[in-house]
N, C-alpha and C positions, 0 to 999 in steps of 0.2 A: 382746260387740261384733259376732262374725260374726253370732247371729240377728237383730239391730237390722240389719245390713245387710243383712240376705236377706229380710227383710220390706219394707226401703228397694223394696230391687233389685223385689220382687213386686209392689208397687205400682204402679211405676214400666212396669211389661210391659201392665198395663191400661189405662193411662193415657197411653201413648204414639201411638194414632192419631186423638188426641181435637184436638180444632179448636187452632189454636196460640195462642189467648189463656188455656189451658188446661192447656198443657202441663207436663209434668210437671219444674216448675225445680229439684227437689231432685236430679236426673241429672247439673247440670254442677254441683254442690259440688265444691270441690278434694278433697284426699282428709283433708286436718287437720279438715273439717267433716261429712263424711258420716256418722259414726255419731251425732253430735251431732243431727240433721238427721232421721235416723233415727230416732231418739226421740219427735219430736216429729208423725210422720208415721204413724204406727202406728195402727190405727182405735180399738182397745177405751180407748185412753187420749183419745180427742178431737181427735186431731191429723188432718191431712188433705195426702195428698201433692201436690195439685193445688189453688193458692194459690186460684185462682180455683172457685167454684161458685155457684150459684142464689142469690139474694137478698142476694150479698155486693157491693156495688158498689164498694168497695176494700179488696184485701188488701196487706199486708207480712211477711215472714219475716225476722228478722237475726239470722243465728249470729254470736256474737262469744265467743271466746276468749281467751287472756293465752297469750301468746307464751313465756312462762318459768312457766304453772303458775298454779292461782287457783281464781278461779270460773268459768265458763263460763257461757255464758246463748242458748236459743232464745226469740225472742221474737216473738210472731206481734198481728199489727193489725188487724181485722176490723172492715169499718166497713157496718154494713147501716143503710139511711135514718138517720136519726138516733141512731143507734147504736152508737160503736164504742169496742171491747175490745178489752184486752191481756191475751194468754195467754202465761205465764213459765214456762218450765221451767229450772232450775237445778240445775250441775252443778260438784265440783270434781275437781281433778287435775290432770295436767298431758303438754302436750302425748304427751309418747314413751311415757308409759303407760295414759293411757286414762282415760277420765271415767265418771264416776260419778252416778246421776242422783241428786239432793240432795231430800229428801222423799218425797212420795208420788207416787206415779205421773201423777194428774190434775193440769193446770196450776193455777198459781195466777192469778186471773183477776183483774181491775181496770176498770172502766168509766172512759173518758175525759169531763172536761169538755168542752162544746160549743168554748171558745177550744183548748183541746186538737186537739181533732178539727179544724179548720181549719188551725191549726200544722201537724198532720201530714201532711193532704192537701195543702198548699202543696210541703212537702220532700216528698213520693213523686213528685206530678210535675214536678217537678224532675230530682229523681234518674232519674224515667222514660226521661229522653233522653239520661241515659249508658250506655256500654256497654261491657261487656271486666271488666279488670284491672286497677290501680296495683298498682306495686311486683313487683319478681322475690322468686325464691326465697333471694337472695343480702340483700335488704335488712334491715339492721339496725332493730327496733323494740322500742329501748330500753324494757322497761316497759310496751311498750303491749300493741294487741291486733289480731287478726286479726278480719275481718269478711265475711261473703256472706249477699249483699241479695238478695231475691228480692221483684219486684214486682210486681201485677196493678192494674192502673191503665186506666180506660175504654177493656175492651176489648184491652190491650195488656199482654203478660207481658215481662219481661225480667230479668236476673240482673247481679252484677256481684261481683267480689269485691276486698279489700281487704288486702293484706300487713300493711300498718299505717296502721288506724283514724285518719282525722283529720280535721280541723273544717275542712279546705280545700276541699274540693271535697262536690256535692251528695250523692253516696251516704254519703257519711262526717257529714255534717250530720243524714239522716236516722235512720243506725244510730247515733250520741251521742245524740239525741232521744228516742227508744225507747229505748234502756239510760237515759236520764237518769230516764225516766217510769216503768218499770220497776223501775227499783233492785237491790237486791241486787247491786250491782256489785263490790265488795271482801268479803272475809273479815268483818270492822267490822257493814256491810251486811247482811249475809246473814243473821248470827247477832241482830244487833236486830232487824231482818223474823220471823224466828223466836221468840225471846220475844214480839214483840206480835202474833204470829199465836195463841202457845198463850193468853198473857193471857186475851186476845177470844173464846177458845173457852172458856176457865172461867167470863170472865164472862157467856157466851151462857149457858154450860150451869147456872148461877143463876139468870138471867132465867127459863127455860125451868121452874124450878122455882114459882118463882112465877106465872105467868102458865098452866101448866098443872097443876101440882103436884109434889110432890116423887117418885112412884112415875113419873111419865111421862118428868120429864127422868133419873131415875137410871138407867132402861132405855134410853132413847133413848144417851144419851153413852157407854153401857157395851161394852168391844168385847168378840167373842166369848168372849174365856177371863180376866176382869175376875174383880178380888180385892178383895173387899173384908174389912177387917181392924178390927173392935172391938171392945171390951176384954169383951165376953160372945160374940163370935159371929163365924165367918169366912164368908161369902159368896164361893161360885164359880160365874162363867160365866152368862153373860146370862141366862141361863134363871133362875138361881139368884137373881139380882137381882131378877127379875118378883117372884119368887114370895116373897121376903124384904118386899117393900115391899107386897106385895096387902095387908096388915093393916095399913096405913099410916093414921092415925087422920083424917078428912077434915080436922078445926077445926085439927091441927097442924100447923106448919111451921118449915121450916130455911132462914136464910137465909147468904150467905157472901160473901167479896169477895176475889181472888187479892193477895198481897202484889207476889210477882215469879214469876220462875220462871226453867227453867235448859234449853237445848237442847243434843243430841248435836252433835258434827259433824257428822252424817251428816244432823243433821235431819229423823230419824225416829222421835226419844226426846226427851222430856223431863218436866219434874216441874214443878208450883208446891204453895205451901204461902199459907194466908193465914186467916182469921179468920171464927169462923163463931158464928150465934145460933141455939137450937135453941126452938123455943117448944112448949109440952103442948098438949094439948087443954084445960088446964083453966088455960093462960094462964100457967106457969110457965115464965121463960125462962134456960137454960142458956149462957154464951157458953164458948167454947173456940176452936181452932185442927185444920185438918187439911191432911196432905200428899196432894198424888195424882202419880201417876207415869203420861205419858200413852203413847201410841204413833199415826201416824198408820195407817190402815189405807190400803185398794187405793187409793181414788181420790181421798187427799191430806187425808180428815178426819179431826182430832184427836179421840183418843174415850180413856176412861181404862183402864189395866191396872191399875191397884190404888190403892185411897183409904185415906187413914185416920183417924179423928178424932181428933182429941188432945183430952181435957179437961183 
């Protein structure tokens, strides 16, 4: 948590004499939201401490947190001409001990519908014309969640934070709207967001077998130190994968479809198992079952540590 803030804080020294539509709003987080804030501000991961820059014509930031422990979530709004996304970073733990960042380092990203994108710009300027704080330190927020908004809207920056999150007033309508659109908001959440994140990746990484062949997607999805395990032969390490599949017969092919699968808490493990057909070159075709066990790597993509076929 100190390097996540000493990176905050480094940013924050360059960006401070820069015009005040620009300014640097990650400075005034209370202090329950700066390493959270922090996370998401940091360069090599995509984040950016200065809401506003070149070609963005509206940004939004909204830390929200669970007042008693949960998940955590930065969630940034970027809206370039017809174009705007949501980048999610998610996080659990709880207040007095410190958050954890959930996945892989790169945000999970989401493109808005057009009716989306008009919703949202309606509530930023909205919320543009509030200013300050609701709620002291003393306020009880049964269940709920803390919030700080940080806005760049024509031209005009401004922050605002929230003890406890609510549907009454315009800051509180726009950070419910973003966590609504975002998701991943409960435990529940988080972990079905995570099975149908790895699903999509198994089933990409099939697709990708047919549509380019079975030696390209098996290197492509395979990460650094990758196992593979069948009943004549054990395969290590990307390199070992290349060079296993270079004999890979053209006419042949494997096809496969994930049943389910299962994620870490942590969100940065998991495994599916599901049903595969293997066809010869001379047209004979094999079905069976195999398991793989995945891991995300640096910048949030799911890639396998070890497959295995079942026949």
């Amino acid at each position: 948590m100190k390097l996540l803030r000493a990176a905050a804080l480094c940013g924050a020294v360059l960006l401070v004499s820069t015009a005040a539509f620009a300014q640097n709003l990650s400075l005034r987080a209370p202090a329950w939201a700066q390493s959270l804030v922090a996370a998401d501000i940091i360069p090599t991961t995509g984040g950016r401490a200065a809401l506003a820059a070149d070609g963005i014509d509206m940004s939004v930031r909204v830390t929200l947190a669970p007042t008693r422990g949960g998940v955590a979530r930065v969630i940034r709004y970027d809206l370039r001409g017809e174009d705007g996304r949501v980048f999610l970073r998610r996080f659990t733990g709880h207040p007095s001990t410190g958050w954890w960042l959930w996945g892989g380092d790169a945000p999970y990203i989401s493109t808005l519908t057009a009716v989306q994108r008009t919703e949202i710009a309606n509530l930023a300027r909205a919320a543009g014309g509030v200013v300050g704080s609701l709620g002291g330190d003393t306020e009880v927020c049964s269940a709920g969640e803390q919030a700080y908004i940080e806005l760049a809207v024509a031209g005009r920056s401004t922050s605002i934070a929230r003890t406890c999150v609510q549907n009454t007033d315009a800051g509180g309508r726009l950070a419910l709207r973003l966590s609504e659109i975002a998701g991943s908001r409960t435990e529940e959440e988080l972990a079905a967001a995570a099975v149908n994140e790895l699903m999509e990746a198994d089933r990409a990484f099939a697709a990708l077998a047919q549509s380019d062949g079975v030696p390209a997607a098996f290197a492509q999805y395979a990460a650094s130190d990758a196992l593979i395990v069948t009943s004549r032969e054990i395969i290590s390490g990307r390199d070992g994968v290349v060079q296993a599949y270079a004999g890979w017969p053209a006419a042949a092919r494997l096809e496969w479809a994930p049943e389910t699968a299962r994620v870490s808490a942590r969100g940065d493990m998991g495994w599916t198992w599901g049903n595969s057909v293997h066809t010869a070159a001379d047209g004979t075709r094999t079905t069976g079952r195999y398991v793989s066990v995945w891991a995300r790597d640096y910048e949030g993509n799911w890639r396998y540590a070890f497959d295995a076929p079942i026949r």
